[in-house]
C-alpha positions in Angstrom: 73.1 9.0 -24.5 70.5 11.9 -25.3 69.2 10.4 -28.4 69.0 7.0 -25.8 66.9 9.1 -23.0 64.8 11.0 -25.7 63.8 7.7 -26.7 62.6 6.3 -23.5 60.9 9.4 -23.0 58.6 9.1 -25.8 58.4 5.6 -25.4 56.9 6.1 -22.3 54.9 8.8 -23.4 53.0 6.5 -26.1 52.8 3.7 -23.6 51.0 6.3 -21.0 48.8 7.1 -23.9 48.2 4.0 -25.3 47.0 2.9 -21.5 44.6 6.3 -22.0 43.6 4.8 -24.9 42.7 1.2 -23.4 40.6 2.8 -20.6 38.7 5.2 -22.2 37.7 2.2 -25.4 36.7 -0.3 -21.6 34.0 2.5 -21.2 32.8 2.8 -24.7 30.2 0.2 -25.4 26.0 -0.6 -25.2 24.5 -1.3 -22.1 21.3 -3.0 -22.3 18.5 -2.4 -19.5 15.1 -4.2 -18.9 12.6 -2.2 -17.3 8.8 -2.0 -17.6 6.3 1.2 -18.4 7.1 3.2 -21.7 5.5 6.7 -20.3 7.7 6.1 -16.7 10.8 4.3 -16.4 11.5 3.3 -20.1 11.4 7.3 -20.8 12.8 8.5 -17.7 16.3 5.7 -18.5 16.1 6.9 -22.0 16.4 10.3 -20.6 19.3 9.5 -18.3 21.1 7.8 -21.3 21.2 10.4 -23.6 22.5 12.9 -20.7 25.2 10.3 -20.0 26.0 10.2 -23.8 27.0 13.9 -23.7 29.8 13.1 -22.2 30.5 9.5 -23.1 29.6 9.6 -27.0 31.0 5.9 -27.6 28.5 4.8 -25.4 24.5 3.4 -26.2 22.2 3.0 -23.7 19.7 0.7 -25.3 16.0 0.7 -22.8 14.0 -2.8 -23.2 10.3 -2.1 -23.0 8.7 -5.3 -21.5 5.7 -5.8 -19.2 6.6 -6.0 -15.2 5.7 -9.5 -15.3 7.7 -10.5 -18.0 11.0 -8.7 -16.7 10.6 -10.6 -13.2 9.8 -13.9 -15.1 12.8 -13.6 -17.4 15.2 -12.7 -14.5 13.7 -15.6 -12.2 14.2 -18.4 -15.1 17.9 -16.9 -16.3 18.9 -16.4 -12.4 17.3 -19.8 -11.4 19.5 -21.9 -14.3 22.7 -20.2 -13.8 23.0 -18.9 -16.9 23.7 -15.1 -17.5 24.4 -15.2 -20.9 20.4 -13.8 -21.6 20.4 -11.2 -18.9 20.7 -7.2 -19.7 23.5 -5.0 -18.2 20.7 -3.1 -15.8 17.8 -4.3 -14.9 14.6 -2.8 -13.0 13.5 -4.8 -9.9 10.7 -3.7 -7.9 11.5 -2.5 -4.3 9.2 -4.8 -2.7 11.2 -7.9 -4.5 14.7 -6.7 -3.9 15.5 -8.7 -0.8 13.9 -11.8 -2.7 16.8 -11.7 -5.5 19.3 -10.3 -3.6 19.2 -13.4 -0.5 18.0 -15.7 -3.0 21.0 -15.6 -5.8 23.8 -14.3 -3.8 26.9 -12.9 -6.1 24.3 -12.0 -9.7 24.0 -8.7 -8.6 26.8 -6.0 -8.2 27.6 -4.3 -5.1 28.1 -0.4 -5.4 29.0 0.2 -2.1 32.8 2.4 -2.1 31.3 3.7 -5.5 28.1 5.3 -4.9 27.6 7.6 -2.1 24.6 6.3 -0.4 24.1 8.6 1.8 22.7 11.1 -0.3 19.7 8.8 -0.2 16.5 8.5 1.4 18.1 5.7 4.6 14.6 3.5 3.9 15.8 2.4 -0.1 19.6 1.9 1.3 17.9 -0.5 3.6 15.9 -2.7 1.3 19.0 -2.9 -0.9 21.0 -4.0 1.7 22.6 -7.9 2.5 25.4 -8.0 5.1 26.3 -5.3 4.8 27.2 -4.3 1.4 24.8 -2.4 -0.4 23.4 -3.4 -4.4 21.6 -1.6 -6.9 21.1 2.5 -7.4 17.8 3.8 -5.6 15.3 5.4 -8.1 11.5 6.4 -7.8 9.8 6.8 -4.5 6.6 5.8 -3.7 6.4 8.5 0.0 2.9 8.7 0.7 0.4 11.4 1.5 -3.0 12.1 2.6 -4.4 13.8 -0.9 -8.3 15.5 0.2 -10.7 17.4 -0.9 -10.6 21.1 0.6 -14.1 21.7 -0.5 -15.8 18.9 1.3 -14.0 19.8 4.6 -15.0 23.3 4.9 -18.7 22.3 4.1 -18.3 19.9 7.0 -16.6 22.9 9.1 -12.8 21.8 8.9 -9.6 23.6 7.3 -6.9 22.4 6.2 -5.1 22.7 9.5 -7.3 20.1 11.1 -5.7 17.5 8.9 -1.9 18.5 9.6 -0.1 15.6 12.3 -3.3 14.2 13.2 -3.8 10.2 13.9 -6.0 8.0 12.6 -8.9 8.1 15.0 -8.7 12.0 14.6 -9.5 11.2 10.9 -12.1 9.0 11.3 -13.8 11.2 13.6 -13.6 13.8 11.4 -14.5 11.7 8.3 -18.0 10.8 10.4 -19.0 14.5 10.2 -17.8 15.0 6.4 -19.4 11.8 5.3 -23.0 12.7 7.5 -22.6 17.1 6.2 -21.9 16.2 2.6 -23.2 12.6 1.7 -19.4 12.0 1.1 -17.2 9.6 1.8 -14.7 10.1 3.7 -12.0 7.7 1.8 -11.5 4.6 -1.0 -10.0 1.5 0.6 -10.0 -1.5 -2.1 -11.1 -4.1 0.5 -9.0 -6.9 -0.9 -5.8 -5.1 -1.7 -3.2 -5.0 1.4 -1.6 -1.6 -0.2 -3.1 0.5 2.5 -2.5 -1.9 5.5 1.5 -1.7 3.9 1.4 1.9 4.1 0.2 1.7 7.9 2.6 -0.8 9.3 5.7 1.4 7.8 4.5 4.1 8.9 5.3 2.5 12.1 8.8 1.4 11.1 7.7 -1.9 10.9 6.3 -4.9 8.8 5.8 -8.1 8.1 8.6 -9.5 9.2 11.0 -9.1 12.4 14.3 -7.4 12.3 15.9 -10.9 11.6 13.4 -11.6 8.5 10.8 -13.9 10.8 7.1 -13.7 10.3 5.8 -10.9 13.1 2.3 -10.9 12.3 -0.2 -12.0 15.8 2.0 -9.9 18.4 2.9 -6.8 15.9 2.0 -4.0 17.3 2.0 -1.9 14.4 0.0 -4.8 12.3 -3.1 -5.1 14.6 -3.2 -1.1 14.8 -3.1 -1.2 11.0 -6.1 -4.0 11.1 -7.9 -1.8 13.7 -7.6 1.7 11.8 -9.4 -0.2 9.0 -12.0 -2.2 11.0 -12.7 1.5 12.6 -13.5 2.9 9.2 -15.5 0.0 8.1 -17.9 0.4 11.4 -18.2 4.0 11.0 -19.4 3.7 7.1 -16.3 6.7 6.0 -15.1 4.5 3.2 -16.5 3.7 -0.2 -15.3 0.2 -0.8 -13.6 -0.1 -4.0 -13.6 -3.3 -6.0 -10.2 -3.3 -8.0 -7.7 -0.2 -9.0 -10.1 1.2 -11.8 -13.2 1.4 -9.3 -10.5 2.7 -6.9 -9.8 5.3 -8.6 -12.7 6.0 -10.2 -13.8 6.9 -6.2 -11.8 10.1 -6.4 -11.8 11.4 -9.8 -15.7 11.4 -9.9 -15.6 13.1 -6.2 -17.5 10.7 -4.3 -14.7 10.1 -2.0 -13.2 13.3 0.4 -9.5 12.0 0.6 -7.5 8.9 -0.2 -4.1 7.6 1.0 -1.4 6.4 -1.4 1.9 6.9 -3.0 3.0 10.2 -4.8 2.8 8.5 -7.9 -1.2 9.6 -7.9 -0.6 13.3 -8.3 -0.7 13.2 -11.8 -4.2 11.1 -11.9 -5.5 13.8 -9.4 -4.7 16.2 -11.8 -5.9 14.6 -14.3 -9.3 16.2 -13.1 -8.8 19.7 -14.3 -12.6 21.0 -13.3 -11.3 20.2 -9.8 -8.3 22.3 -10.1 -8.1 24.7 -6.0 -10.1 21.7 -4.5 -7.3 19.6 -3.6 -4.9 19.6 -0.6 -2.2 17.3 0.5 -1.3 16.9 4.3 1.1 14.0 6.3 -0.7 11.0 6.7 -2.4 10.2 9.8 -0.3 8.3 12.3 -1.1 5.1 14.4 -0.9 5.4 18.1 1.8 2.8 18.7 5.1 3.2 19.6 7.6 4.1 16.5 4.6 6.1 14.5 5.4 8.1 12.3 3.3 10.6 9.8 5.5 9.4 6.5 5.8 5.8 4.6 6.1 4.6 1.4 3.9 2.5 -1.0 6.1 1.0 -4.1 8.6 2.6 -5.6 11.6 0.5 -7.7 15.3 0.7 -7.8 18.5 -0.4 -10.4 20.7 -3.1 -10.4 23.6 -4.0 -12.1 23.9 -7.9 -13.0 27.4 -9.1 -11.5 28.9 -10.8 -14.9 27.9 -8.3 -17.1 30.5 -7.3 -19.5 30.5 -3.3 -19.0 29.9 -3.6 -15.1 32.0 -1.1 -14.4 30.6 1.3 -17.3 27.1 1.0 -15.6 27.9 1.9 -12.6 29.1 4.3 -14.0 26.2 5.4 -15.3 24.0 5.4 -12.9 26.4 7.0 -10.4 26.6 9.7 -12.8 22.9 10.1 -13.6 20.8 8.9 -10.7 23.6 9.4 -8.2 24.4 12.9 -9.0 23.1 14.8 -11.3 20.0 17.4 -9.7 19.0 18.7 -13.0 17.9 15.4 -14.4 15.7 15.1 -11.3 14.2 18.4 -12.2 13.3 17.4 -15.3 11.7 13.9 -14.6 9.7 15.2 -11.6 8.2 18.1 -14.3 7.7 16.0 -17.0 6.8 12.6 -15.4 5.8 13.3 -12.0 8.8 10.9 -10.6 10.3 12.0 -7.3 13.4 10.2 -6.8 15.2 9.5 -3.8 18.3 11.6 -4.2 18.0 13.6 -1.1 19.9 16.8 -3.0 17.0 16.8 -5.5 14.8 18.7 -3.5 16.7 21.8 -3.4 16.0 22.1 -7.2 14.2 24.6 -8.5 10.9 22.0 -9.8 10.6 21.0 -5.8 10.0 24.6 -5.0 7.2 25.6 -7.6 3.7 26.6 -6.5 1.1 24.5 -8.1 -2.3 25.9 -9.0 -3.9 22.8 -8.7 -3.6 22.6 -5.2 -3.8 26.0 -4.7 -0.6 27.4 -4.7 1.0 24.7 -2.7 4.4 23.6 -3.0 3.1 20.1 -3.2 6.2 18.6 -4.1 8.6 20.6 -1.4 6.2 18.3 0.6 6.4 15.2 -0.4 10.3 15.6 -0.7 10.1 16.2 3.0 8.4 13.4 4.3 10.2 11.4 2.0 13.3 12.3 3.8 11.2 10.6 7.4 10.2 7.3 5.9 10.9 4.4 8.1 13.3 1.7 6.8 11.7 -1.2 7.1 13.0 -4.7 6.2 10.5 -6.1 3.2 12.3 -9.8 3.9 12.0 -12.3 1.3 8.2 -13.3 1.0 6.1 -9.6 1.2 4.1 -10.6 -2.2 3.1 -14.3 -0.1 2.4 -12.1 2.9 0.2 -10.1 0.6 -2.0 -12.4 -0.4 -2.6 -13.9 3.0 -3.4 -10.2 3.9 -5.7 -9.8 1.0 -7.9 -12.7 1.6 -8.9 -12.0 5.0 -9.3 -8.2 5.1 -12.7 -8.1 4.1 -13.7 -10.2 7.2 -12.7 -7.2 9.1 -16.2 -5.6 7.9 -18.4 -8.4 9.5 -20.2 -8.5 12.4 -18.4 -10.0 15.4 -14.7 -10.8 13.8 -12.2 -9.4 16.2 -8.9 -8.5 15.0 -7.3 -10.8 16.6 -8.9 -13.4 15.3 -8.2 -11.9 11.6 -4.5 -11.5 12.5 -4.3 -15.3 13.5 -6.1 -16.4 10.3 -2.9 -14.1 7.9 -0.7 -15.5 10.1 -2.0 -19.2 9.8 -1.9 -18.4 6.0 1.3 -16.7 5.6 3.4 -19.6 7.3 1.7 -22.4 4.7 3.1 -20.0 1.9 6.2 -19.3 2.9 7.1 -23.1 4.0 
């Protein structure tokens, strides 16, 4: 009877450990990603997959360098013929599409929600990763705006820093008339036929394109004709320097023929770039519109993760990414030091690389900042068709610069535009 009981004892002992066994060789495998940029997101997922492998040696994380176009195109053709069989384990979808993939193939993508703690996030990238109510992918970058300018400039034109802190836009434009006329300056670089700025605006606002229920709000938005004002505003009181393209847009500031410009954090390192303008710079809140719901914090771009439904270690990335981008503070130190990517996990910004002075911007904690606002941004819903919206946007902006267009009469033309697209 002993020898009997001793027997099922360590027959149940090996079974316990073969089932040990089983689990820990279900998380032991590759998991492919597709993501685009090899000095931002291919390096910063390289980075998270090595950290992971500390702990989970049986496991590769192989990083697929392609361009953004080709990751979208590759995902549209596999997700449009129903065949998974190509797709990677993780894949990289810009924020701005998210809603796009998620409505429009419902069940490729994995829903994390009851495994990630999502409220450790920024509430604006929960929101755009949202469908009835269950919540997909793993929010990454941020894209939390600020108004970067040139201390310099203002004081010759009698201004300090405070003057720029929680001010709206007319305030800047009235101020921008005095830099531009006391230091030949312009006040700011606005690519005329790029609707990046007018994004920034509306969201700022808490709202955008679209209604609460994904229908095109474009004629009696609030927030949108503000947006078109603001910019019709600076165009009539010759502050901007119109840009022609992102080179020529950025060539505006780095040669210092612009005072300020408006735009995501992803900038600061291109600021810096500059290093003869090191103690010239400042950052403040954006200006805010004066409509109801504004705000002095948005967002311009930004990109989050997703884990394809029918891939074979599903669990395992989640895993991952729960363990990295979910969790782990330290690994947001490092990529904010070394690549200049502020991340949405909320806990991040109690790290010791958000509290650092920087030199460039005289001693300013520039990213404690950012990390702040980041924290207001309105969540907005992006719908399904921002990039159509875009375009609409783009090719009527610049009639906002001629003599006798109203705004009105500019909103009607996008919104003519947008609803032939989006048919």
């Amino acid at each position: 009877m002993i020898h009997s009981t001793l027997r099922a004892r360590c027959a149940a002992v090996l079974l316990a450990g073969a089932s040990l066994l089983a689990a820990s060789a279900a998380f032991a495998g590759e998991i492919k990603v597709w993501c685009w940029d090899p000095n931002f997101n291919v390096a910063i997922m390289k980075e998270a997959g090595e950290r992971y492998a500390k702990d989970h040696p049986d496991t590769k994380v192989t990083v697929i360098d392609f361009a953004k176009s080709d990751v979208e195109q590759k995902l549209q053709t596999a997700l449009s013929s129903g065949t998974a069989d190509g797709l990677p384990d993780i894949v990289l979808i810009e924020d701005y599409g998210a809603q796009k993939y998620l409505q429009s193939f419902p069940g490729a993508f994995a829903a994390m929600s009851g495994k990630v703690d999502y409220a450790g996030f920024a509430p604006y990238k929960v929101k755009l990763m949202t469908v009835e109510g269950q919540v997909y992918g793993m929010p990454f970058d941020s894209g939390v705006t600020g108004l970067y300018y040139r201390k310099d400039y203002l004081e010759q034109a009698g201004f300090k820093p405070a003057d720029l802190e929680n001010i709206t836009w007319d305030r800047f434009i009235e101020i921008g008339k005095q830099v531009t006329e006391k230091t030949g300056k312009k006040m700011i670089g606005i690519d005329v036929n790029d609707a990046g700025f007018t994004r920034i605006l509306l969201q700022s606002a808490g709202r955008w394109y679209f209604d609460k229920d994904g229908n095109l709000d474009i004629a009696k938005n609030p927030a949108m004709k503000a947006a078109l004002e603001v910019q019709q505003k600076m165009f009539r009181a010759g502050i901007h320097r119109p840009a022609s393209g992102w080179t020529d847009w950025v060539n505006g500031f780095t040669s210092g023929d612009v005072a300020a410009i408006t735009t995501g954090v992803w900038i600061t390192g291109t600021v810096k770039a500059q290093a003869e303008q090191s103690g010239k710079w400042g950052v403040a809140p954006i200006p805010s519109l004066t409509v109801e719901g504004a705000t002095h914090a948005s967002n311009l771009g930004g990109s989050s993760w997703y884990v394809t439904e029918n891939s074979k270690v599903k669990d395992e990335a989640i895993d991952f990414l729960n363990t990295i981008f979910g969790k782990d503070v330290s690994f947001y130190q490092k990529i904010l030091t070394e690549r200049g990517a502020v991340g949405s996990l909320t806990a991040a910004r109690t790290g010791e690389a958000y509290n650092l002075a920087d030199p460039f911007f005289g001693g300013e904690k520039v990213w404690q900042h950012f990390s702040d606002w980041l924290a207001k941004v309105p969540p907005v819903n992006y719908g399904v068709y921002t990039n159509e919206v875009d375009a609409a946007v783009n090719a009527h902006l610049p009639e906002l610069a001629k003599d006798g267009v109203s705004v009105d009469k500019v909103l009607a033309e996008i919104e003519s535009q947008a609803q032939g697209q989006i048919q």
